[in-house]
N, C-alpha and C positions, 0 to 999 in steps of 0.2 A: 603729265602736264596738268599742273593744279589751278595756277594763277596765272590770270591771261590781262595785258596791258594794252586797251588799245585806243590809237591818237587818228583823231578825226579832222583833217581838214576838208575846204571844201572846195576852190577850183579845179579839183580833179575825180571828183564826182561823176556819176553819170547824168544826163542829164543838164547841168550847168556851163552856160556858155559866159552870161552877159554880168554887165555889174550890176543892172539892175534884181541880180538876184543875188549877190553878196554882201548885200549891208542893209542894217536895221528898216533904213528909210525908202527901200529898193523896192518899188512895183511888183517885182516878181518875189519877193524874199521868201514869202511862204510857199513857194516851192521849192526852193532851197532846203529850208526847216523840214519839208514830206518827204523828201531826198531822202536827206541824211539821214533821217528820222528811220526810215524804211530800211536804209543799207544798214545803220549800225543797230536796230532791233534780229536783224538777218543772221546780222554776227555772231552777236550776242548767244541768240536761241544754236547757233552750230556750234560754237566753240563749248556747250553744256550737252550738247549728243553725243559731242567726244569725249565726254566726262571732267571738263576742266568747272573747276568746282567755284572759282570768282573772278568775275572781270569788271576792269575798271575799264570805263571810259572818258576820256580828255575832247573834251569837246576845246578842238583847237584852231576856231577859223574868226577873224576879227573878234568882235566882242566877248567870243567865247560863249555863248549864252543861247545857241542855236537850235538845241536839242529840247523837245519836248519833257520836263524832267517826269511827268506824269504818264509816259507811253514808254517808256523803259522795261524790258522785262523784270520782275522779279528777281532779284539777291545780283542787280548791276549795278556798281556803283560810278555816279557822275562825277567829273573835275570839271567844273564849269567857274565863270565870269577870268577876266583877265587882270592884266597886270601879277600874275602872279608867278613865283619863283621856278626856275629853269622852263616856264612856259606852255610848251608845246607839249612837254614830258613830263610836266609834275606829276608825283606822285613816283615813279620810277623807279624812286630810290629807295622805296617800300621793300622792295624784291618781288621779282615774277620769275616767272618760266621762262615768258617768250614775250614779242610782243609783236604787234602789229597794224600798219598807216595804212586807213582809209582816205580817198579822195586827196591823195598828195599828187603835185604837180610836178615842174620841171624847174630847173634851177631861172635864173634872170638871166638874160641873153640865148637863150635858147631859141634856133630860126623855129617859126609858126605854131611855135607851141601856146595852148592855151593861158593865159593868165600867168605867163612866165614873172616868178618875180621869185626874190631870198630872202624870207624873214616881212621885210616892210619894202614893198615896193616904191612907197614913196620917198625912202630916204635910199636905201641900196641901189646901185648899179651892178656890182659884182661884192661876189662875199669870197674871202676865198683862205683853207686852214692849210697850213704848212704848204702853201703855193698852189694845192687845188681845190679849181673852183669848187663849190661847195651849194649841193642844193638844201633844202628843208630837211630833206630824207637824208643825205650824208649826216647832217650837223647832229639831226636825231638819233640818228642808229649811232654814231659815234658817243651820245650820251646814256643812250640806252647801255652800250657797251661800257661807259666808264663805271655802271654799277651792277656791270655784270649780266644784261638782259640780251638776250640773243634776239633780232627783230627776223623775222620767221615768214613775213608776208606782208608785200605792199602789194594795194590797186588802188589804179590811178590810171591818168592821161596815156597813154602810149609815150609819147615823146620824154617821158623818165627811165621807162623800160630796161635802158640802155645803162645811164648811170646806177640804176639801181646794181644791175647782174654785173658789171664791173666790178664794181666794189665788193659787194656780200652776193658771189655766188649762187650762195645755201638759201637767196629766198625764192619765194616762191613770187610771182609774177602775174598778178589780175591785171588785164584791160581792161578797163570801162569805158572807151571811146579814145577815137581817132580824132588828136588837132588837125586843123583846115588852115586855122590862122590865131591871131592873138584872141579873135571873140568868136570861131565857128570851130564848130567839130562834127561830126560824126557819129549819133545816138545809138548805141545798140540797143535794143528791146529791153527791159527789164528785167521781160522773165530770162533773158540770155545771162543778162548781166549778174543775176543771182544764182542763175546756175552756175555761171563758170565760177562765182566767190564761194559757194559751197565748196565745187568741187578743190578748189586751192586753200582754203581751209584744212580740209579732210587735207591732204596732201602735205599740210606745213605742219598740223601735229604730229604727222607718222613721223617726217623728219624729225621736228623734234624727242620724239621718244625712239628712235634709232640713234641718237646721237650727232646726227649731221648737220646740224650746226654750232654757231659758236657766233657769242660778243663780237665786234666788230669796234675794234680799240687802237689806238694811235698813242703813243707816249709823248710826256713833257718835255720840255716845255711845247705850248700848241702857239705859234705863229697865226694870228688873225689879222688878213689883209681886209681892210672893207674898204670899198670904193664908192663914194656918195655921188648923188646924181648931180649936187650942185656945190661950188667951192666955200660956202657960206659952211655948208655942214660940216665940213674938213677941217674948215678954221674955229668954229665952235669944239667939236671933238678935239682939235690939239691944244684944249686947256686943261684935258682931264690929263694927272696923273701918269704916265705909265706909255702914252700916246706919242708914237713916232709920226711924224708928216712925211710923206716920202712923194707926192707930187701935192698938182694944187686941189686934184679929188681924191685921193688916197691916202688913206691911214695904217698903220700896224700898230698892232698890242700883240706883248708876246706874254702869256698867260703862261701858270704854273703847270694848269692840265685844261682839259676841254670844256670841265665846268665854270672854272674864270672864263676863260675867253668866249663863252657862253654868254654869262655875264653881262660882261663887257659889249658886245656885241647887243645883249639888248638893251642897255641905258643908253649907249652911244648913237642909236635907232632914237631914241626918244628926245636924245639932245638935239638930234638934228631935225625930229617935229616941232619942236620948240622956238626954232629958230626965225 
């Protein structure tokens, strides 16, 4: 294992409960920024113990710009600011070994899970590919997979836990706190929380240099249901192109493979900011 991919979000963090710690303007943000800063520096230095020679980091939570770029270890390189192509995962289609989601959460709709939300909380209700629902972490690992990336290890919330090992058995599984409700959780200690990310580190490259995992891929065409939270968004979204209305908040686009409907999914997110 040479080259290691890893996407950073941040309501699923340890430590992060409130919104005043997820956005620019947020009271608490700079603890946020020490967070992450602290988990993905952790990573980083383990994934180069076990001899993996460059890792990319995506800093992928609102603005994208979260990460201190001057406290980065040495020979890691940043994806930061937004609006940029396939998002969450650029970069991806570089080629890696493996890859793996820090601080990702649980799909929208999920009971008392923290900061449950798909993509853009404020225009999604439900996201859902070829009829299932569909979190951050499917939509990812499924694009990780259309270019061949095996994702090898998520930590995050507890209340993902489940969709994750459904889907991609072969990862490997960090807790970093228990939801209570949409704004409280359950902090585990830090030095806990580092120990057990080590220790699943260590764990997800033997996998992957035993062979035990694999891509995680769905074939064409890819069915995208999104379901907006308000009927305005729905009726904006069915002037693009390609867009079925199938109620008064539900859309489909049926895309060639996961990268359109990727896509798609994220301008139709932005048509209905816009609105």
């Amino acid at each position: 294992m040479k080259r290691a991919y890893v996407s950073v979000d941040a309501e699923g963090l340890p430590g992060i409960f409130h919104p005043t710690q997820l956005t620019l303007e947020g009271k608490l943000f700079q603890e946020l920024r020490e967070v992450m800063g602290r988990v993905v520096k952790f990573t980083s230095e383990e994934l180069r113990k076990h001899g993996v020679k460059e890792v990319w980091v995506a800093d992928s939570h609102g603005f994208m710009g979260n990460l201190n770029y001057l406290d980065l270890p040495d020979d890691t390189y940043l994806v930061r600011g937004s609006l940029r192509p396939i998002s969450m995962v650029y970069g991806i289609e570089r080629g890696f070994d493996a890859a793996m989601f820090l601080g990702y959460h649980a799909a929208a709709g999920t009971s008392r899970s923290l900061a449950d939300h798909t993509y853009v909380g404020l225009a999604f209700y439900e996201v859902r590919v070829n009829g299932v629902r569909a979190s951050e972490f499917y939509i990812n690992a499924l694009m990780a997979g259309h270019y061949g990336v095996p994702v090898v290890l998520v930590a995050g919330d507890e209340k993902l836990r489940e969709d994750v090992l459904e889907k991609a058995p072969w990862v490997v599984y960090v807790t970093f706190k228990e939801s209570a409700s949409r704004y409280s959780a359950v902090m585990k200690p830090m030095n806990v929380v580092l120990k057990e990310l080590g220790e699943g580190i260590a764990e997800a490259v033997m996998r992957v240099r035993e062979g035990a995992v694999r891509p995680l891929r769905i074939e064409g065409p890819v069915k995208m249901e999104l379901q907006f939270r308000r009927t305005e968004y729905a009726d904006a979204a069915e002037d693009m192109p390609g867009v079925e209305r199938l109620d008064a908040y539900t859309v489909r686009y049926v895309a060639r493979d996961i990268v359109e409907g990727y896509k798609a999914m994220r301008v139709l997110s932005l048509v209905a900011l816009a609105v």
